[in-house]
C-alpha positions in Angstrom: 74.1 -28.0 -40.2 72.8 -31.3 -40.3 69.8 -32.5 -41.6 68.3 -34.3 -38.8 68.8 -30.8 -36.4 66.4 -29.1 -38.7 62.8 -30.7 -37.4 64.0 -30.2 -33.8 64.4 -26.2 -34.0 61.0 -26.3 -36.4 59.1 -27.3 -33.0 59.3 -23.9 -31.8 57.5 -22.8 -35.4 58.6 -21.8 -38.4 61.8 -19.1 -39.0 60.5 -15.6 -39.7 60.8 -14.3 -43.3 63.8 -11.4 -41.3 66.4 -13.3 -39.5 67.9 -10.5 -37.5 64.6 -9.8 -36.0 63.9 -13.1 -34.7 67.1 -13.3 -33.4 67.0 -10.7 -31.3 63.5 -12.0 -30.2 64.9 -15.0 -29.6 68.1 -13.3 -27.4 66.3 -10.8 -25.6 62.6 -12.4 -24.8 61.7 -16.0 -25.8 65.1 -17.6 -24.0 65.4 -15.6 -21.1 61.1 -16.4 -20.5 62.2 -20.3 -21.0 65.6 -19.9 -18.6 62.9 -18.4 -15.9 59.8 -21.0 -17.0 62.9 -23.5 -16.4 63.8 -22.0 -13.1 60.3 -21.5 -11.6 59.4 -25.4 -12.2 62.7 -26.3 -10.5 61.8 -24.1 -7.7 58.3 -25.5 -7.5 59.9 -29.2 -7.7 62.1 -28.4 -4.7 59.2 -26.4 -2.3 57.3 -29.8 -3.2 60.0 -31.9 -1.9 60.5 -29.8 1.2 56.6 -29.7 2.2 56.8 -33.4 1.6 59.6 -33.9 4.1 58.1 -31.7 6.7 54.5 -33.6 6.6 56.7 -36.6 6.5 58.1 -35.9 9.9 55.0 -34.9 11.3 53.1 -38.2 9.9 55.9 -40.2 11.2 55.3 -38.4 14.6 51.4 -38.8 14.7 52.3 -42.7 14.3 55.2 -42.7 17.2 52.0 -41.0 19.2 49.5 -43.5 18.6 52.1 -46.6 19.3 53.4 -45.0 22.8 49.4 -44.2 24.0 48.0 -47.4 22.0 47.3 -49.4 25.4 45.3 -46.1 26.6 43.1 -45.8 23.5 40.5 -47.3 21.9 41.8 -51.1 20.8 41.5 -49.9 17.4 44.2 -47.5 17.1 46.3 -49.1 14.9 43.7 -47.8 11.7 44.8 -44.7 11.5 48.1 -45.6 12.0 47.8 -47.3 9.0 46.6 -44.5 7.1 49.5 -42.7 8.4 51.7 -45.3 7.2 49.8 -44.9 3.6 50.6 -41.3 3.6 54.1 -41.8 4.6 54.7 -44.0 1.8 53.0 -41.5 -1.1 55.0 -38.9 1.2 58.5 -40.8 0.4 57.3 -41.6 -3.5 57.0 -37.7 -3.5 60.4 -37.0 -2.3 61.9 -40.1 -4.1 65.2 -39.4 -6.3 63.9 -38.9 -10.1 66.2 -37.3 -12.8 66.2 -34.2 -13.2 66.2 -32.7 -17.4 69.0 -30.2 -16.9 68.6 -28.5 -20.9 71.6 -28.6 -22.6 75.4 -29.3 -21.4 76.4 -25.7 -22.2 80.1 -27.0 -23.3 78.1 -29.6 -25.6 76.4 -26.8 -26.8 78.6 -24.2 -27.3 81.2 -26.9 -29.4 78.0 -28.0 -31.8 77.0 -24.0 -32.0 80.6 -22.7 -32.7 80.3 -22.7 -37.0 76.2 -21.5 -36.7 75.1 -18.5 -37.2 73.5 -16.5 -33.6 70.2 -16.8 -34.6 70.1 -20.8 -34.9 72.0 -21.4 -31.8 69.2 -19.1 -30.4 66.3 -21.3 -31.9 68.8 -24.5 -30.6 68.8 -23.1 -26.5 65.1 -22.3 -26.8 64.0 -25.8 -27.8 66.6 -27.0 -25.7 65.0 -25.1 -22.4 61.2 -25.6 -23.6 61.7 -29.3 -23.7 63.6 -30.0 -20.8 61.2 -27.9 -18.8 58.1 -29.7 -20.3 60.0 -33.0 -19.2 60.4 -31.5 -15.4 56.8 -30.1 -15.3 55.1 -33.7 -16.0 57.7 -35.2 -13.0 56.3 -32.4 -10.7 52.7 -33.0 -12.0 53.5 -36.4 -10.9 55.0 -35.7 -7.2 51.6 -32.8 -7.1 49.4 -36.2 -7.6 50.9 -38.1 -5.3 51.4 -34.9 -2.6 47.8 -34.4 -2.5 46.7 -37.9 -1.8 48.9 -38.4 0.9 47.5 -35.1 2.3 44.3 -36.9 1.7 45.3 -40.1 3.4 46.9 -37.9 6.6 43.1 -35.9 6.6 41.4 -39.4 6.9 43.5 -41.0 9.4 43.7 -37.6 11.6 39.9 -38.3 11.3 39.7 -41.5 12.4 42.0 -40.6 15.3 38.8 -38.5 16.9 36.7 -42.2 17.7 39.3 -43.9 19.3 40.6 -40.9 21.6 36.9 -40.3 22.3 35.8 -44.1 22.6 38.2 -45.5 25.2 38.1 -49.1 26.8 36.0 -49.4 29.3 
């Protein structure tokens, strides 16, 4: 084992004073939890992006709406139509390719794991999992941000749709 591996599997805390305990810890609760903690924020990332894509066609709808009826509303139509455009941009950063941490190449892995004993690969796929899932968690923090204020932005202009359907020319 190399030197520089050893502060990477001390982030998950110091090795307990009875190996084979730990081990099994490790094997039967701690990295199954982080392959699920994993899972869960990839399904979260994906139910963001397909919300995202759903408001996105109904924002690009509401702005096809106001363009075709335009000459039969108020002449200031074209505001929230901006603010529909807004929210369809924030809507496409959501949805916007990022990479993805995957954890560990599992053939990477298993060749740099063949010589050590069970219980380090064990502290090795846990450290692995934690910090590629605390990597995907800040990107969907991220995409949550910018979901939220283009809901914001869509709540605004659908508001500012009510004056210049009410208000028509004259």
């Amino acid at each position: 084992m190399a030197d520089e591996e050893v502060p990477e599997l001390d982030e998950i805390g110091e090795p307990w004073a009875n190996a084979e305990y730990e081990y099994i810890v490790l094997r039967d609760l701690a990295v199954p939890e982080a392959r699920e903690r994993f899972y869960s924020v990839m399904n979260e990332w994906t139910a963001l992006d397909t919300k995202a894509l759903g408001i996105l066609a109904v924002d690009a709808a509401a702005i096809g709406v106001l363009a075709t009826v335009h000459s039969s509303v108020n002449h200031l139509w074209w505001l929230p139509a901006a603010g529909f455009s807004v929210a369809g941009a924030l809507l496409i950063g959501v949805v916007w390719v990022r990479g993805i941490a995957l954890g560990p190449d599992l053939l990477d892995f298993h060749h740099k794991m063949r010589n050590d004993p069970p219980l380090h690969a064990a502290r090795e796929m846990l450290n692995d999992l934690v910090t590629a899932t605390d990597e995907n968690d800040s990107t969907v923090n991220g995409k949550t941000s910018l979901f939220w204020w283009a809901l914001a932005s869509l709540a605004v202009s659908l508001i500012g749709c009510l004056p210049i359907t009410l208000f028509r020319p004259g």
